[in-house]
C-alpha positions, 0 to 999 in steps of 0.5 A, a space after each residue: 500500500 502506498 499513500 502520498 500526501 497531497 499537500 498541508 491540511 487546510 482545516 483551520 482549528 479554532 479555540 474557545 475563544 475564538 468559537 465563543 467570539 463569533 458565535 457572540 458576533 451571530 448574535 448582534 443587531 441586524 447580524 447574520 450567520 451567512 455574513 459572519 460566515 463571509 467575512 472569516 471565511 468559514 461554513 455557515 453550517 459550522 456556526 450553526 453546530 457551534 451555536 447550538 453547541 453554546 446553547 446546550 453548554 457544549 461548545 467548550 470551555 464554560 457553558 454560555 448561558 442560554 437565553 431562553 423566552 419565559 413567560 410570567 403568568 398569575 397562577 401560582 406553581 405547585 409546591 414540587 416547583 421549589 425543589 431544593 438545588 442539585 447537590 452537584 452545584 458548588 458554591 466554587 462553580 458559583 462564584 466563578 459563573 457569577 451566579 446570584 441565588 435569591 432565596 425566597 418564600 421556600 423557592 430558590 431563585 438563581 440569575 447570572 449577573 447579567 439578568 434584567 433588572 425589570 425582569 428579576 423584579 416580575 420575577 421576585 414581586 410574583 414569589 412575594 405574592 405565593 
């Protein structure tokens, strides 16, 4: 058998970082993948992967918190909502992802540091009321 190497491999390799700044980038104001994917010459199929990745926590590196639509409505939880936390959530792992944990009326609240502020206070007046 004989194999003959036809020139240098023209895969690029991205790292985290590099990953997480374009998905970030498909992610602006009047932004597309199709012209992210132009302009660093790249697959749009590729950032497809890579965004869902982010969304699952997959991509590498720390998990990208995840934007997600809530809705807040006037009928209150069962009592099964307010289940206590995982045991495998560390307090280390909470500081390092800038994680605030509000407790309140038995329920346990937790926001990244980036979480709305208007959005929070729906969110804690509604527990108030339970």
């Amino acid at each position: 058998m004989q194999v003959k190497v036809l020139g240098a491999e023209r895969r690029r390799r991205w790292n985290y970082d590099e990953k997480v700044r374009l998905v970030e980038e498909t992610l602006q104001a009047g932004e597309t993948v199709c012209g992210v994917a132009q302009r660093h010459g790249m697959a749009q199929s590729l950032l497809f992967t890579w965004r869902r990745q982010a969304r699952q926590g997959r991509l590498g590196g720390e998990a990208m918190p995840a934007h997600v639509p809530v809705e807040i409505t006037s009928t209150s939880a069962p009592a099964s909502a307010c289940a206590p936390p995982p045991s495998s959530w560390l307090p280390a792992q909470r500081a390092r992802a800038g994680i605030v944990e509000i407790e309140l009326g038995g329920c346990r609240v937790r926001v990244d540091r980036d979480v709305e502020t208007e959005a929070l206070q729906r969110v804690l007046e509604l527990l108030r009321r339970r």
